[in-house]
C-alpha positions as CSV (number, residue, x, y, z in Angstrom):
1,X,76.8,16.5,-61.9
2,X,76.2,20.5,-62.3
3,X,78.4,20.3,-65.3
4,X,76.1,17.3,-66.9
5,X,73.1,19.4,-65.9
6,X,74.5,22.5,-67.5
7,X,75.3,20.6,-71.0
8,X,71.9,19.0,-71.1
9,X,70.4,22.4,-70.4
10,X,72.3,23.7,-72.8
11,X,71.9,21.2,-75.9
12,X,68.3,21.5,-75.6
13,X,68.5,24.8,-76.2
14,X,70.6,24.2,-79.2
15,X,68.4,21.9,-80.2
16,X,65.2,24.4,-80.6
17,X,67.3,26.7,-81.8
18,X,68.5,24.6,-84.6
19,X,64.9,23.0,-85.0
20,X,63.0,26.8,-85.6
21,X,66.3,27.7,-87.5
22,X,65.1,24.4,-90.1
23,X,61.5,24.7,-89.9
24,X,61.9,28.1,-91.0
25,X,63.8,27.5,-93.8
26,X,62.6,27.0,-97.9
27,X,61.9,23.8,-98.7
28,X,64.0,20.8,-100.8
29,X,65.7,22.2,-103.5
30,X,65.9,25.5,-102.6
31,X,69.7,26.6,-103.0
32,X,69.2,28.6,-99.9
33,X,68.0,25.4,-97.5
34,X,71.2,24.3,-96.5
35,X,71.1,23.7,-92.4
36,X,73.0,26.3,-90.9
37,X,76.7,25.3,-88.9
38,X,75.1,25.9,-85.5
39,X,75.6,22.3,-84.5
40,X,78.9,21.7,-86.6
41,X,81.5,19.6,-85.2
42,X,84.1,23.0,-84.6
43,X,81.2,24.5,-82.9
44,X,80.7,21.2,-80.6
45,X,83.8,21.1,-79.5
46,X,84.7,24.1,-78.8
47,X,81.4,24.8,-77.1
48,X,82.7,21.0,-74.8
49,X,85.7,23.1,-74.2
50,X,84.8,25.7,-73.2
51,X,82.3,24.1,-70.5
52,X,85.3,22.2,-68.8
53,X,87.6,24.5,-69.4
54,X,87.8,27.9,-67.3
55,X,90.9,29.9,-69.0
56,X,90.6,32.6,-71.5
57,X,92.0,30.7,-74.2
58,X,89.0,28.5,-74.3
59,X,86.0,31.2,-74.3
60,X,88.4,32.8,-77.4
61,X,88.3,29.3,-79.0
62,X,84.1,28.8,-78.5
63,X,84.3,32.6,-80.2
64,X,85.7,31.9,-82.9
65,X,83.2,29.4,-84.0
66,X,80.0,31.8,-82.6
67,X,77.6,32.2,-85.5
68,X,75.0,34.6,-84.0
69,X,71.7,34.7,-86.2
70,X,68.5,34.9,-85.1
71,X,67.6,31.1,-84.8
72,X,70.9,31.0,-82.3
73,X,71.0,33.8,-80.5
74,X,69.0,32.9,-77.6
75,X,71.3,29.8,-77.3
76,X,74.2,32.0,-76.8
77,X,72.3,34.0,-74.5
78,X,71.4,30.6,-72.7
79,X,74.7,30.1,-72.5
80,X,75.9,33.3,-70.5
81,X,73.3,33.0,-68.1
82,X,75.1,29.3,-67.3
83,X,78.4,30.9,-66.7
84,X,76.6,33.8,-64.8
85,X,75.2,30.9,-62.4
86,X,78.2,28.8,-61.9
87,X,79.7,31.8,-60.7
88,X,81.5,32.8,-63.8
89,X,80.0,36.4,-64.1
90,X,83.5,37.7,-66.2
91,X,82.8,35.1,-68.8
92,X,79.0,35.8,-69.4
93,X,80.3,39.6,-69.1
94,X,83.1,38.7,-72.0
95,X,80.0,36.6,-74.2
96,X,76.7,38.6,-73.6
97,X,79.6,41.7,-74.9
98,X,80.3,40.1,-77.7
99,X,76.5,39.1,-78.4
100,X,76.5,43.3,-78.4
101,X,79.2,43.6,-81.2
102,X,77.4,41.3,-83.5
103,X,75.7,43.1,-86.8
104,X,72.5,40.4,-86.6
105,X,71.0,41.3,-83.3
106,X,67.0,43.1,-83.5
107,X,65.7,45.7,-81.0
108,X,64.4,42.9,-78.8
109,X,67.5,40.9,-78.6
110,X,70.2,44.2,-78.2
111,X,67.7,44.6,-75.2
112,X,67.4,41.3,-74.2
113,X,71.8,41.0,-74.4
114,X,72.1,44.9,-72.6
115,X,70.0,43.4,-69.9
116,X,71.8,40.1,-69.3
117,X,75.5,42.0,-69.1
118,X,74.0,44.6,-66.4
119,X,73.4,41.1,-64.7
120,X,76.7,40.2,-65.0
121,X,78.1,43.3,-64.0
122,X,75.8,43.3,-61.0
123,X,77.4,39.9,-59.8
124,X,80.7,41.6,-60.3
125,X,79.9,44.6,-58.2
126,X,80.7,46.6,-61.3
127,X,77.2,48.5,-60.5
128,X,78.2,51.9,-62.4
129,X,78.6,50.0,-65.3
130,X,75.4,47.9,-64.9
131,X,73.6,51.3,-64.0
132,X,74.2,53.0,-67.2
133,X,72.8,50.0,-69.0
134,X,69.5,49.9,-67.3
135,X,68.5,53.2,-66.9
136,X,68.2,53.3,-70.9
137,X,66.2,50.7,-71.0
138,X,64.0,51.4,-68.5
139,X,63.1,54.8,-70.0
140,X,63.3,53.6,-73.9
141,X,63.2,50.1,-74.7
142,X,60.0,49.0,-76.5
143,X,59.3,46.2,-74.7
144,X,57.2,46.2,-71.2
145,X,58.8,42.9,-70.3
146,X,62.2,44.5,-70.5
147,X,61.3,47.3,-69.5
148,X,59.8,45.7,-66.1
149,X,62.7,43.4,-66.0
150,X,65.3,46.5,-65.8
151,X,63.6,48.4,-63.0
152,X,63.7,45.7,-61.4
153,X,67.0,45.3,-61.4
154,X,67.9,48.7,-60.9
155,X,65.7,49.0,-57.8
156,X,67.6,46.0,-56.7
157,X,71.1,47.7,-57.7
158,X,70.1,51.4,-55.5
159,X,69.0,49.9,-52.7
160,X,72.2,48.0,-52.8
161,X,73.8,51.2,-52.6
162,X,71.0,52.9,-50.2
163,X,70.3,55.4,-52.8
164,X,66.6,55.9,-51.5
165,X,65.3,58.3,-53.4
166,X,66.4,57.0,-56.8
167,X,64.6,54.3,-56.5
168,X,61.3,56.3,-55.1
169,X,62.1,57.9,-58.5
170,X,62.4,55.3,-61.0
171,X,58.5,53.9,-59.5
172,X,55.9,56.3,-60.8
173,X,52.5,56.2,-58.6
174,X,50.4,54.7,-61.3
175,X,53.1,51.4,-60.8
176,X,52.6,51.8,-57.0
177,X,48.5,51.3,-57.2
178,X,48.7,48.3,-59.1
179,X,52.1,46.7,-57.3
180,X,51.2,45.6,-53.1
181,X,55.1,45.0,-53.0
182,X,56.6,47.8,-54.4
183,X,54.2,49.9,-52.4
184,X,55.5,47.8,-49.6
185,X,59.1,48.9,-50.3
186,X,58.6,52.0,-51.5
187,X,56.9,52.7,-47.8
188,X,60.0,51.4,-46.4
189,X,62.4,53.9,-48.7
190,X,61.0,56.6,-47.4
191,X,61.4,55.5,-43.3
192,X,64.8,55.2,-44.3
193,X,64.9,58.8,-46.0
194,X,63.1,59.7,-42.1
195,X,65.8,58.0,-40.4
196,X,68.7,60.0,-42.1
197,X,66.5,63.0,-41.4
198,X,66.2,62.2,-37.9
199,X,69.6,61.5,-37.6
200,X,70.7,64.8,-39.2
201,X,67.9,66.3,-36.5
202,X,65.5,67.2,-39.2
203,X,63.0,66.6,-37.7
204,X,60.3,68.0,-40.2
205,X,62.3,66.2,-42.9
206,X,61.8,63.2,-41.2
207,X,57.7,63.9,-40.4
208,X,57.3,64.4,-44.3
209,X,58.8,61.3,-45.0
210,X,56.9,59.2,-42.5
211,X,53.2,60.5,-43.6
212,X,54.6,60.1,-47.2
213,X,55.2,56.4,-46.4
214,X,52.1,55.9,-44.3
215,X,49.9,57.5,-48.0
216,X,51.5,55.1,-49.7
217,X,50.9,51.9,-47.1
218,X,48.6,52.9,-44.5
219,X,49.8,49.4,-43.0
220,X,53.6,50.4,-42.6
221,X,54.4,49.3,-39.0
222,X,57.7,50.7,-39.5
223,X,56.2,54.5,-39.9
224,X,54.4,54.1,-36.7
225,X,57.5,52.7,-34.9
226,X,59.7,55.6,-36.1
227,X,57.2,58.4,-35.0
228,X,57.3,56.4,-31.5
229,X,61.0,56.5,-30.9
230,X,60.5,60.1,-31.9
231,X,58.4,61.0,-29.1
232,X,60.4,58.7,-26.8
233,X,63.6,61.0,-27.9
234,X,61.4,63.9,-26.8
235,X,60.3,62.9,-24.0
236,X,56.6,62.8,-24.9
237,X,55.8,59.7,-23.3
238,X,52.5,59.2,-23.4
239,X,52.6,60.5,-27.0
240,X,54.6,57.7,-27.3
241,X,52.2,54.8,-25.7
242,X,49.5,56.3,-27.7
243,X,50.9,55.6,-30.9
244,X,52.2,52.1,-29.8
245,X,48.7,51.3,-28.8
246,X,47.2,52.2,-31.9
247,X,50.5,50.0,-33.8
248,X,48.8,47.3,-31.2
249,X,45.7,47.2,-32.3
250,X,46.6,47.7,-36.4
251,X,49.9,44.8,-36.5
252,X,49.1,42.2,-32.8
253,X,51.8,39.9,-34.7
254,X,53.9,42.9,-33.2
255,X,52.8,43.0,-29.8
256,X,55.9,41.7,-28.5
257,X,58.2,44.4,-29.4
258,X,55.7,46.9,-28.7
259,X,54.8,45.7,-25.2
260,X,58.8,46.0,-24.4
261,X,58.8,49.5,-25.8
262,X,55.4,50.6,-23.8
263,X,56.6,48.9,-20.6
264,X,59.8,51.4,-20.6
265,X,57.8,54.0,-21.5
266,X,55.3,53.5,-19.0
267,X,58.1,53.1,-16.1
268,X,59.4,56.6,-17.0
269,X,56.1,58.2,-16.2
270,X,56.2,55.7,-13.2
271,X,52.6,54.4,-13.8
272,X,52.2,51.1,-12.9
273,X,48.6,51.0,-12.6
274,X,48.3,52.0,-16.2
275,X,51.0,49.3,-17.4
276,X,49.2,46.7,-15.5
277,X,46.2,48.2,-17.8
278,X,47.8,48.3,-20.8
279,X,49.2,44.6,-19.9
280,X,45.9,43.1,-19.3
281,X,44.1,44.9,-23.2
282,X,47.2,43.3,-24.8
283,X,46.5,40.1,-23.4
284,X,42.7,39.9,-24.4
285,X,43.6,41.6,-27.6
286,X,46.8,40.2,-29.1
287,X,47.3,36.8,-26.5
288,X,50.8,38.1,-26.5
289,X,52.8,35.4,-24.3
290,X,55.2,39.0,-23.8
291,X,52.1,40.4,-22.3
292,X,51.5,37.7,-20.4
293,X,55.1,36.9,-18.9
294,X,55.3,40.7,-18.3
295,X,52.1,41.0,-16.2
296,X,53.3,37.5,-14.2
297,X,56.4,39.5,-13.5
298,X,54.8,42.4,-12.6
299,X,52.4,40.1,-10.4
300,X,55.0,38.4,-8.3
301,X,55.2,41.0,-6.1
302,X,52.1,41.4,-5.4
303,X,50.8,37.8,-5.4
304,X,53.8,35.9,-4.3
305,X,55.6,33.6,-7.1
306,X,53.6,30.7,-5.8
307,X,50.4,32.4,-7.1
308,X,51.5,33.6,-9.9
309,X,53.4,30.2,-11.1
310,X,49.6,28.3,-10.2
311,X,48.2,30.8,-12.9
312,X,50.9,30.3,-15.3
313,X,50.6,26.9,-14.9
314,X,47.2,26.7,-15.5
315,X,47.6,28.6,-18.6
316,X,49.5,26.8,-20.5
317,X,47.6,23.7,-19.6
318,X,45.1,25.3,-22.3
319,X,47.3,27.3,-24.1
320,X,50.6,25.8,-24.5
321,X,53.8,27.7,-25.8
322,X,57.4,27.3,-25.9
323,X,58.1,30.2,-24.5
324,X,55.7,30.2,-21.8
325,X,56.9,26.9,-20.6
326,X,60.1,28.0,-20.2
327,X,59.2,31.0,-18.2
328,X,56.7,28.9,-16.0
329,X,59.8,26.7,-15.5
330,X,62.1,29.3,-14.0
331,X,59.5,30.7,-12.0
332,X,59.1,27.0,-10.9
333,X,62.6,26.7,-10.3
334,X,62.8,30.0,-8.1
335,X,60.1,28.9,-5.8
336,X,62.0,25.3,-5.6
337,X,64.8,27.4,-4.7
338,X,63.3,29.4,-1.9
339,X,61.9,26.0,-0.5
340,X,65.0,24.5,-0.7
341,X,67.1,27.0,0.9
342,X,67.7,25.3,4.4
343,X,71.6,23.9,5.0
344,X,70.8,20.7,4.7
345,X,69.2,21.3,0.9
346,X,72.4,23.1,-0.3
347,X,73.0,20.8,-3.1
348,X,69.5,20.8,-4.2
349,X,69.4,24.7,-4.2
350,X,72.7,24.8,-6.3
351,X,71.0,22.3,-8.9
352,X,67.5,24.3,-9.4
353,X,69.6,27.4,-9.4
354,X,72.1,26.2,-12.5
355,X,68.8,24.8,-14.6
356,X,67.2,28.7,-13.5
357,X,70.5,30.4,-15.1
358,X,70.4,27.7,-18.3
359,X,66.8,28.1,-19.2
360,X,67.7,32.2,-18.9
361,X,70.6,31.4,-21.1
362,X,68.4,29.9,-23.4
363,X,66.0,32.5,-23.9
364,X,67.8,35.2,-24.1
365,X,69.4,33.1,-27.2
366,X,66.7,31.5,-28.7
367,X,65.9,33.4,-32.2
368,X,62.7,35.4,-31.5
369,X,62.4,36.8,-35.4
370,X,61.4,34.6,-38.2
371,X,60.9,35.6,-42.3
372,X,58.1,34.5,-43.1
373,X,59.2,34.2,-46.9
374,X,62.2,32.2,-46.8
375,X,62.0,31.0,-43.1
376,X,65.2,32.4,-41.5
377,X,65.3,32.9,-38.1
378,X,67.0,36.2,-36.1
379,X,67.4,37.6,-33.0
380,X,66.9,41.1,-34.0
381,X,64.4,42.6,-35.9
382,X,65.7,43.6,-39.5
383,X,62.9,45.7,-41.9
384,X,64.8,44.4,-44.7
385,X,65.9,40.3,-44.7
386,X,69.0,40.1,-45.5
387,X,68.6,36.7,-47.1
388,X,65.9,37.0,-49.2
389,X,66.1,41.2,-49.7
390,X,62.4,41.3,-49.1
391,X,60.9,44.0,-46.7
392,X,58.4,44.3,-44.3
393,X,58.7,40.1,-44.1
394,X,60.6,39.5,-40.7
395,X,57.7,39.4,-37.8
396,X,58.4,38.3,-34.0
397,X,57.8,34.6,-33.3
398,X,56.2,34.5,-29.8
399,X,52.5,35.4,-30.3
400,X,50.5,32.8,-28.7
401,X,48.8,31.5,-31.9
402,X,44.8,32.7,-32.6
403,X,44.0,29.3,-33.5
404,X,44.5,28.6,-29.4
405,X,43.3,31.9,-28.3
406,X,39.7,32.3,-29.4
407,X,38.7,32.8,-26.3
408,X,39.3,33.7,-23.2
409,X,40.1,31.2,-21.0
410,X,40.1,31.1,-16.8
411,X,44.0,31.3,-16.4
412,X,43.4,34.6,-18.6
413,X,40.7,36.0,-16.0
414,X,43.1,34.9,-12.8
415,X,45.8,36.3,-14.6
416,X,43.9,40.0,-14.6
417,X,42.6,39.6,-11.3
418,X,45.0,41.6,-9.2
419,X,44.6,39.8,-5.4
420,X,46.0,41.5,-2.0
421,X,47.2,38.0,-0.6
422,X,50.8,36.7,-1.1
């Protein structure tokens, strides 16, 4: 079937080649309107050959019948591509470089041919190689689409190798105003250039690079994040929850991660009343379900679980969520258990307590990242997918969604209404 698709891909290419090739031809009688050999029975076969066959012998054999003029060489070019995506990068390598050594090639198509073999080598890992054929034609070739095409491909090729500040190089600033994703990337080049800094204890190193990235995308939730490990690694604390609050309030489809981070930070100053605070502003803010498990947690000892569990419960009667449920259900379970704990409801007790320890299981495993370009799902956070090599893309999953949270509700108002009674 892929090879059928690939031949029929293929001859139609032919085909319009061989069609402009005629039409541009002199009319009848003309001693120079004789149909060039491009669809000559040599050339047929060994082009039917060469598809089926995958030794050298039979790409030599198609080469020996290549006639490259300007009506077929975007056929031939066709044709590399095909053997670049069946996974044949050496043999598009071996024809776009042959392509090269041809005398009938124009500007445009030496360009188009240099930029299709730094493709090949780039499937072939050969990047030094593919390197030294794009950066010319990023800074000289005539041609904006090439030109675009090539940086492109070289961004793709140094961040490949994590050679940040190449690519924040090859991207002038006037490309940066009128590209949101590049800025986007570009942001994220130079919180990597911070994190080497950092890592190297570089501290003002690393503070350049951060303001540098938040010029360029005042939106960069990474930036913030870095600068509030920073002052977690120094001990400034509430340095710390101040710049997560103000990530808060800027990214809520982060509030999950950052409530984790402000809930250690606030246990190191050992200020519980100003967690239970921050808690309550998340949960009218951002209808975090972190926020809201987090401030049940905190509740139960206060409250009792029964309490709490009744609030929870209520909760998700109006606001249902996966996650919820499944924290309502061990709290469930746990108060089960306590009420079941006389001799004669052993059995019972063991039960509830293996579901509790499942439905822990299962959190702790369930995928709480998701892309929201190609869809994967993660269970850590990565700034850069490693599917679909976008950045800034991946964004926690568990946010209670707006469309169910435009108000608040009474489970919400129980929830941050702190009671004396267990």
């Amino acid at each position: 079937m892929q090879n059928l698709l690939i031949l029929i891909v293929l001859f139609v290419a032919i085909a319009i080649g061989w069609l402009l090739g005629r039409l541009s031809k002199p009319s009848k009688g003309d001693d120079a309107a004789e149909a060039p050999p491009a669809l000559s029975r040599d050339y047929l076969a060994s082009l039917n050959y060469l598809l089926n066959e995958h030794s050298d012998r039979s790409l030599d054999s198609f080469v020996e019948t290549l006639e490259v003029s300007s009506d077929t060489i975007d056929t031939h070019i066709t044709l590399g591509n095909l053997f670049r995506m069946r996974g044949e990068a050496d043999r598009a390598a071996r024809l776009h470089q042959n392509l090269l050594a041809r005398p009938a090639l124009n500007d445009r198509q030496n360009d188009q041919v240099q930029l299709e073999l730094a493709r090949d080598f780039m499937h072939l890992g050969v990047l030094d190689r593919a390197e030294n054929l794009l950066r010319p034609l990023v800074d000289t070739s005539q041609h904006s689409d090439i030109r675009g095409a090539s940086r492109e491909l070289l961004i793709q090729l140094y961040e490949q190798e994590r050679e940040w500040q190449q690519a924040l190089d090859l991207v002038p600033s006037s490309l940066l105003a009128r590209q949101e994703d590049l800025r986007c990337a570009a942001a994220h080049w130079h919180c990597e250039l911070a994190e080497q800094d950092f890592r190297r204890h570089d501290d003002r190193a690393a503070r350049r690079h951060l303001k540098k990235a938040l010029s360029i995308d005042a939106q960069c939730v990474r930036a913030y994040w870095l600068q509030a490990e920073h002052y977690h690694r120094q001990q400034r604390y509430r340095d710390e929850i101040k710049m997560l609050e103000r990530l808060a309030t800027q990214s809520p489809d982060f509030a999950p991660i950052i409530i984790e981070r402000a809930i250690a930070a606030f246990r190191l100053l050992d200020d519980e009343q100003g967690l239970m605070r921050f808690l309550d502003d998340q949960i009218q803010a951002t209808h975090s379900m972190e926020a809201v498990i987090k401030r049940a947690e905190l509740g139960i000892a206060r409250e009792g679980i029964t309490t709490v569990a009744a609030q929870l419960d209520a909760l998700q009667q109006q606001q249902p969520h996966l996650r919820g449920i499944g924290f309502l259900a061990l709290l469930r379970s746990r108060q089960a258990m306590l009420e079941l704990s006389a001799p004669n409801n052993e059995r019972a007790a063991n039960m509830l307590r293996q579901l509790h320890d499942h439905l822990q299981r299962l959190d702790a495993h369930t995928p709480r990242f998701r892309c929201e370009k190609c869809g994967t799902l993660y269970t850590h956070l990565y700034w850069h997918c490693p599917k679909c090599k976008r950045w800034a893309t991946i964004k926690p999953r568990d946010s209670v969604d707006p469309a169910v949270a435009q108000r608040e509700t009474p489970a919400q108002r129980v929830l941050k209404t702190p009671s004396t009674s267990r």
